[in-house]
N, C-alpha and C positions, 0 to 999 in steps of 0.2 A: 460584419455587422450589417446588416439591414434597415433600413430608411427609419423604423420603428426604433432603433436600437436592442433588440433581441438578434441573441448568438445564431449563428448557423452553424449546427452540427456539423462536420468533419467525419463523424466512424458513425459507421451505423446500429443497431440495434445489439447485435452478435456481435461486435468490438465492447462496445459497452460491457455485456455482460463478464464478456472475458476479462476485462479490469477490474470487475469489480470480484470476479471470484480471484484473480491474483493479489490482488491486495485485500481479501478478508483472509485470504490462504497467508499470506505473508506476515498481516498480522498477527493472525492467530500460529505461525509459528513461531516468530518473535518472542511473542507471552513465554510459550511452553519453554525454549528453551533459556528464555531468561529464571523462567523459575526454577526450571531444572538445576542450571549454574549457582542460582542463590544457594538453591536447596545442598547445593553440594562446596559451599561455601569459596566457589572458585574467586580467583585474584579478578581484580579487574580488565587485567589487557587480555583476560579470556572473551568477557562479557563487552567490553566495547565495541567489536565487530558487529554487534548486534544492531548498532545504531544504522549499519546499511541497510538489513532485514526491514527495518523498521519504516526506514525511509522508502524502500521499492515497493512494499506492502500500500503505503499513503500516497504512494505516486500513484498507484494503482485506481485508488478509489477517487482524488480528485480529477484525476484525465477522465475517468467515467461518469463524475458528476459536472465536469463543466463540456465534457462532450467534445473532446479532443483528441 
């Protein structure tokens, strides 16, 4: 942090954007195959693994919104 207390970036501009297309990509694969699994009315210990998807998708976009 700096004397102001505003963050200093860590990655730069092209890290940024890469986070944030892995975790719009990750969410939005997440969705698809959660609907898919609904759609085909699987058990739940299909669908639980999803919660990884879901979590590396969101890691994606907060490491690229706090600039990490």
């Amino acid at each position: 942090m700096t004397s102001a207390g505003q963050k200093v970036a860590n990655i730069g501009p092209g890290e940024q954007r890469k986070r944030v297309v892995f975790g719009v990509v990750g969410l939005a694969a997440g969705t698809l195959i959660a609907a898919l699994l609904v759609s085909m009315h699987a058990a739940l210990v299909w669908r639980l693994p999803l919660i990884l998807v879901f979590y590396a998708g969101a890691l994606g976009l907060f490491q690229s919104r706090d600039k990490t």
